[in-house]
N, C-alpha and C positions, 0 to 999 in steps of 0.2 A: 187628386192633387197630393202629390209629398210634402208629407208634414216635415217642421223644422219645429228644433228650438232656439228661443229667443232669449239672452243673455245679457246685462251689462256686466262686461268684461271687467276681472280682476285685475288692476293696473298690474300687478303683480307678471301680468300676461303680455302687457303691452310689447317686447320682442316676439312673441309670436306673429302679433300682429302685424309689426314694423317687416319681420319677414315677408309674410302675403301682400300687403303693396309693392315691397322693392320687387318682387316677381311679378305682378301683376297691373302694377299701380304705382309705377315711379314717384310719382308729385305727390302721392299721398305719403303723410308723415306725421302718424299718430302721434301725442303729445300726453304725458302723465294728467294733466290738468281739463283734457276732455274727456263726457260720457261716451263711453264706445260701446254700441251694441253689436253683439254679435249671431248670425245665426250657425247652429250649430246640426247636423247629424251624424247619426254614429258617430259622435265626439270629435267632430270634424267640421273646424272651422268653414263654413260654403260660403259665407258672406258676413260684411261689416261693414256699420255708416258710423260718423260721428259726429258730436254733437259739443260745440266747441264754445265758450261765452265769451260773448264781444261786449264790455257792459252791461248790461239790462238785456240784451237780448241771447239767442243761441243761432247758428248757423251750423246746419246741418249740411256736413260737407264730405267728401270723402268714401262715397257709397261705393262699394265695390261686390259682385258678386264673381266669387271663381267661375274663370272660362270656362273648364267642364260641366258647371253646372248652371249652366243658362241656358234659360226656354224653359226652366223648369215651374217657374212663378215665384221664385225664393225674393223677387225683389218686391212682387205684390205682397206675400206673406209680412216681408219684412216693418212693408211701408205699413199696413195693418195693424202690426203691432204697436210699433210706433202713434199711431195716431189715436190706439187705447190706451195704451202705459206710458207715452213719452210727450207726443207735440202740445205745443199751446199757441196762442197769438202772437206770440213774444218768437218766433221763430221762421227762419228764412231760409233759404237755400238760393245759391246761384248755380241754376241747373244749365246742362248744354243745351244748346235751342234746341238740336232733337231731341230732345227728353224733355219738352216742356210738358207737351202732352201727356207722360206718364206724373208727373209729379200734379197735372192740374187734378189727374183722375184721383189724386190721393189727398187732397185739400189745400194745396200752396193753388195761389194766385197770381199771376203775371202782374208785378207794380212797376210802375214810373220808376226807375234811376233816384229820381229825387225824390222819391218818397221815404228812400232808406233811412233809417239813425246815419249821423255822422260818418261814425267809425265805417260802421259796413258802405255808407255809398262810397269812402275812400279805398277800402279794402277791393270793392266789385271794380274800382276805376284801375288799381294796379293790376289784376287779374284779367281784364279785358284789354289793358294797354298794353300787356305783354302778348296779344293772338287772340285770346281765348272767344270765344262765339257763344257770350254766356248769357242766360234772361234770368234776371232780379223775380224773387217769387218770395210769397211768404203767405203762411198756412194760417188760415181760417176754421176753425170750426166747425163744422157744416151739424152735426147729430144732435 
């Protein structure tokens, strides 16, 4: 498997990254005031998720790996990393329903709608009221 590195991005950098979405990832729209991680080879941006606070909690949202470079495992590595150096309790994703199963293998948990804080069950209601086919999950600890 190809090794990556794992970065939080220097906001300094965020146009880079506002680039890689608008090509790849319209709806994504990195923000100065979220953790962005990036993976990186040969100094080449391959993928970035972020990690955005809602209150007390974070919402990792935004995961993107470049189309040439998928199948390659860069989103396992990624998630890995993340759940060494990054996640805790206090954190959610609202994933597409076909990717539950990759995020359940990485420790988020399918919850209730109503299980969310506030803010995010309001946040998950405009995002799904607008199309979206998205399952409330939130990461566990498992190690």
């Amino acid at each position: 498997m190809t090794s990556f590195k794992f970065s939080v991005l220097d906001p300094v950098k965020i146009p880079l990254v506002k680039k890689i979405y608008k090509s790849h990832y319209p709806a994504g729209k990195p923000k100065s005031d979220e953790r962005i991680i990036i993976a990186t080879q040969e100094s080449q941006t391959v993928a970035v998720v972020r990690l955005k606070t809602v209150e007390q909690q974070r919402l990792m949202t935004g995961m993107l790996v470049i189309p040439a470079c998928r199948g390659l495992g860069i989103a396992h590595q990624l998630m890995q990393h993340l759940k060494q150096n990054e996640l805790t309790d206090n954190d959610y994703c609202f994933a597409l329903a076909h990717l539950e199963g990759f995020y359940n293998q990485h420790g988020f948990q399918h919850i209730d709608t109503e299980a969310l804080p506030n803010t995010l069950k309001q946040l998950f209601s405009r995002y799904t009221g607008s199309g979206k086919a998205l399952v409330a999950m939130r990461y566990h600890d498992r190690d």
